[in-house]
KOLGU-450245 format. One record per atom (N, C-alpha, C): chain; atom name; y, z, x. Coordinates in Angstrom, 1 decimal. Example, Ala and Ser with C-alpha at 12.3 -4.5 7.8 and 13.67 -1.06 7.14 Angstrom:
# residues 2
{gulo A,N,{-5.7,7.8,13.2}}
{gulo A,CA,{-4.5,7.8,12.3}}
{gulo A,C,{-3.3,7.8,13.2}}
{gulo A,N,{-2.2,7.1,12.8}}
{gulo A,CA,{-1.1,7.1,13.7}}
{gulo A,C,{0.0,7.9,12.9}}
//
This chain:
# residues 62
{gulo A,N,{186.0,231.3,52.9}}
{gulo A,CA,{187.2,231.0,53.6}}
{gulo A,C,{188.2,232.0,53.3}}
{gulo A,N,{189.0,232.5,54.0}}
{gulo A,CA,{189.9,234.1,53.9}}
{gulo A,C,{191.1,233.2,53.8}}
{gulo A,N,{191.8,233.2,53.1}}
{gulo A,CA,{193.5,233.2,52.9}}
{gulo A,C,{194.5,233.9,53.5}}
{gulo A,N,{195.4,233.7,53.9}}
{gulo A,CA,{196.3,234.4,54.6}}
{gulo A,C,{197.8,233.6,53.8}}
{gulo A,N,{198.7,234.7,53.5}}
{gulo A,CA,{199.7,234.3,53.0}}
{gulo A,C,{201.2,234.4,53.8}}
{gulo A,N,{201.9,232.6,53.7}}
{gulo A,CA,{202.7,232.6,54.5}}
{gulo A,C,{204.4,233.6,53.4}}
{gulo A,N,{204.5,233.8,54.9}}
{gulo A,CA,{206.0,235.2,54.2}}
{gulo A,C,{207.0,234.9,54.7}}
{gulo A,N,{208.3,234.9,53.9}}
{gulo A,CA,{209.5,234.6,54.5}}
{gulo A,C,{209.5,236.1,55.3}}
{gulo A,N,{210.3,235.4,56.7}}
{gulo A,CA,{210.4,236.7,57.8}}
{gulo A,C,{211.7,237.2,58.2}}
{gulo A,N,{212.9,235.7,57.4}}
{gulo A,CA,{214.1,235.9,57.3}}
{gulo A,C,{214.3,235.2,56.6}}
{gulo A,N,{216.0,234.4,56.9}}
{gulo A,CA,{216.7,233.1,56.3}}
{gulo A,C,{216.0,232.1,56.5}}
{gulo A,N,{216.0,231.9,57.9}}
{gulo A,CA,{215.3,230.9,58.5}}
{gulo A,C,{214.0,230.7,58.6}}
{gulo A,N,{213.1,231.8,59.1}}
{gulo A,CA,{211.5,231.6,59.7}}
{gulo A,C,{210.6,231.8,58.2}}
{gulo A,N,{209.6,231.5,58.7}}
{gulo A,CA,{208.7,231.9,57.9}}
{gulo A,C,{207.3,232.3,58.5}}
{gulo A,N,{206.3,233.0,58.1}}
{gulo A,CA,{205.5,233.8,59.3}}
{gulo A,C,{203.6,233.6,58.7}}
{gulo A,N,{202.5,233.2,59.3}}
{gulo A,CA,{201.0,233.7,58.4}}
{gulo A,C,{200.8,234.9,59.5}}
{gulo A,N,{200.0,235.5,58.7}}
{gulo A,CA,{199.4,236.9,59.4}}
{gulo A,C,{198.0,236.2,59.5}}
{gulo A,N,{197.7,236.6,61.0}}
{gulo A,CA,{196.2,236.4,61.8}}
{gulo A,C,{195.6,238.1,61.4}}
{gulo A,N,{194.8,237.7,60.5}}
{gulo A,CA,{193.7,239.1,60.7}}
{gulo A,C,{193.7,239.8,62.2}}
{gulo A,N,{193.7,241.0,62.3}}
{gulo A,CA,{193.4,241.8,63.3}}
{gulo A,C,{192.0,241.7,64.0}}
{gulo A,N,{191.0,241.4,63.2}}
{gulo A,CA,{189.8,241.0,63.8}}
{gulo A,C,{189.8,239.9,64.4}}
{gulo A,N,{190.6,239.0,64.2}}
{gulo A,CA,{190.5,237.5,65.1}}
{gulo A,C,{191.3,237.9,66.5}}
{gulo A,N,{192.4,238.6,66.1}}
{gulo A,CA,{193.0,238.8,67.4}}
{gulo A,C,{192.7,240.0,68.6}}
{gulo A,N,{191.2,240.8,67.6}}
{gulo A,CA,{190.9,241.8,68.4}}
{gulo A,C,{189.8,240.7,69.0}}
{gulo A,N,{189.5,239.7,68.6}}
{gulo A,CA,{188.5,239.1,68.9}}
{gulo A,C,{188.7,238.0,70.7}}
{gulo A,N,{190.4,237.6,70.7}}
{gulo A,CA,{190.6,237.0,71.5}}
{gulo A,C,{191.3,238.0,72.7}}
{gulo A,N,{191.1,239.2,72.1}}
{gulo A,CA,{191.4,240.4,73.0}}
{gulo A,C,{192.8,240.4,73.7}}
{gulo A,N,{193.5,240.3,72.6}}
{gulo A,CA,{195.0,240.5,72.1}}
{gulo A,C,{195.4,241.8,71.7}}
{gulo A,N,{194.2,242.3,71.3}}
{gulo A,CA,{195.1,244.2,70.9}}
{gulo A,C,{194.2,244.8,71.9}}
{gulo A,N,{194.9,246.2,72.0}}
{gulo A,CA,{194.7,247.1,72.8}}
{gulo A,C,{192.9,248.3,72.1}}
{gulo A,N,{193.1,249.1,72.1}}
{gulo A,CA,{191.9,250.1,71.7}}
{gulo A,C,{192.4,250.9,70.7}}
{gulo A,N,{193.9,250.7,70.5}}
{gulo A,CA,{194.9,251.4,69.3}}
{gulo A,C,{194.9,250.3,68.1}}
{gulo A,N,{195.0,249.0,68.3}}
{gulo A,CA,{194.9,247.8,67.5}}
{gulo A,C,{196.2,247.4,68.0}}
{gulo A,N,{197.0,247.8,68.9}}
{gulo A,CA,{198.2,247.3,68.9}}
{gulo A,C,{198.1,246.4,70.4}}
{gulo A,N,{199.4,244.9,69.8}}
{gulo A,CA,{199.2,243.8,70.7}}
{gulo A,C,{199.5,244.3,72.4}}
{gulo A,N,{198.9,243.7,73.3}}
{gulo A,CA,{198.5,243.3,74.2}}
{gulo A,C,{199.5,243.0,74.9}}
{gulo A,N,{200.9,243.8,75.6}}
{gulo A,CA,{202.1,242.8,75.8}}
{gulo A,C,{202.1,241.5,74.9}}
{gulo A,N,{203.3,241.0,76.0}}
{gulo A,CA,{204.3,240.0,75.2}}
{gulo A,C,{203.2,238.6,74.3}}
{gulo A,N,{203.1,238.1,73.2}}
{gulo A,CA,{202.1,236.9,73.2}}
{gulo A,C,{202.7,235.9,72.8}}
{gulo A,N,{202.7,234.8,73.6}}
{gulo A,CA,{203.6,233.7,73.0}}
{gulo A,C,{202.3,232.3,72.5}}
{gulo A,N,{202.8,231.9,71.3}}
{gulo A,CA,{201.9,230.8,70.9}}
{gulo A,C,{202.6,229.4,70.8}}
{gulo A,N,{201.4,228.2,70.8}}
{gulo A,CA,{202.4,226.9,69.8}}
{gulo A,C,{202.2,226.5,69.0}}
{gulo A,N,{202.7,226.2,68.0}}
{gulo A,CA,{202.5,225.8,67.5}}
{gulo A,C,{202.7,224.2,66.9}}
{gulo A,N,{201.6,223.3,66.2}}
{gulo A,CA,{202.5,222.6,66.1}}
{gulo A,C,{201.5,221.3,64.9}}
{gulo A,N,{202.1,221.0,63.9}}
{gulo A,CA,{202.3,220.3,63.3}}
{gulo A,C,{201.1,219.3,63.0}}
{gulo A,N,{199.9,219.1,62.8}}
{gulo A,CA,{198.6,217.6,63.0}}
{gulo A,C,{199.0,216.7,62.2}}
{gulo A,N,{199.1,217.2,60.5}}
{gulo A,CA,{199.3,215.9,59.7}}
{gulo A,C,{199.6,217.2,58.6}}
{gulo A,N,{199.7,215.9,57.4}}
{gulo A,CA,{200.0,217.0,55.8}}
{gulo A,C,{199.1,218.1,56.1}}
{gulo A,N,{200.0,219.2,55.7}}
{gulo A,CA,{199.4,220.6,55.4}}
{gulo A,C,{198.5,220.9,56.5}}
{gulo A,N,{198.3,220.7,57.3}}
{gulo A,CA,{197.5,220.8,59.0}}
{gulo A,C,{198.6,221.4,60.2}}
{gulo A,N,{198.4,222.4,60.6}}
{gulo A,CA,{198.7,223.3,61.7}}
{gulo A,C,{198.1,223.4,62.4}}
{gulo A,N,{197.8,223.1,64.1}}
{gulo A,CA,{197.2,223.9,65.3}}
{gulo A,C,{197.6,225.1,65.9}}
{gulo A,N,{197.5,226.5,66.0}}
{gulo A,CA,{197.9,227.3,67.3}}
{gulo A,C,{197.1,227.3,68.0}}
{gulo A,N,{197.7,227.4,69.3}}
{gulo A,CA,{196.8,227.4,70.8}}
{gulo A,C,{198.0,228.8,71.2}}
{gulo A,N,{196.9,229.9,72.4}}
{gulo A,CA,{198.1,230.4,73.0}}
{gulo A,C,{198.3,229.9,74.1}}
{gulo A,N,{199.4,230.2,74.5}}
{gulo A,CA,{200.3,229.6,75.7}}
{gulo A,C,{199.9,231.3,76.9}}
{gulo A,N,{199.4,231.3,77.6}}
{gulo A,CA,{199.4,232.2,78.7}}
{gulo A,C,{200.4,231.6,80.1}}
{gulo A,N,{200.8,232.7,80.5}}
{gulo A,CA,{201.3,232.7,82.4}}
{gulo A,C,{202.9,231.5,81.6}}
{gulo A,N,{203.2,232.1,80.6}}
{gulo A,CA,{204.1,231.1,80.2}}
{gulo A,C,{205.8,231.8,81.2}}
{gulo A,N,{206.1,230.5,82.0}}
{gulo A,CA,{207.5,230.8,82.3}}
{gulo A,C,{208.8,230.6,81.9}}
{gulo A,N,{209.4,231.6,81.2}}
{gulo A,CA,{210.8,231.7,80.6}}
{gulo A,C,{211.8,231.3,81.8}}
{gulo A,N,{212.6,230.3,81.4}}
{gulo A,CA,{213.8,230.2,83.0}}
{gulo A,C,{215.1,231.0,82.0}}
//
C-alpha cells in the first residue's frame, strides 16, 4: 500500500499528491508528464478517515 502525504498548501487548503503513474494512467499528463489542461475533481467526504475522488469532465463554470 503506497502512502501519500497530505501538505499544507496554504492558511486554508490542504493538498495529497496522486503519483504521476496513476495519473499518467487515467491519461491526465501529456508525453512531457505535464497535466492535460484544466482538471477539476470532487471530492467528498464517505465516513471517518474515508475520502472518494471522482473526476468531473465537460464541467460548466457559469
Amino acid at each position: 500500500m503506497a502512502l501519500n502525504k497530505l501538505r499544507q498548501l496554504d492558511r486554508n487548503t490542504y493538498g495529497v499528491t496522486i503519483p504521476k503513474d496513476d495519473l499518467r494512467l487515467e491519461g491526465l499528463l501529456d508525453e512531457n508528464g505535464d497535466l492535460v489542461d484544466e482538471q477539476h475533481l470532487h471530492i467528498q467526504r464517505t465516513d471517518d478517515g474515508e475520502w472518494t475522488l471522482e473526476r468531473v469532465e465537460n464541467l460548466e463554470l457559469s
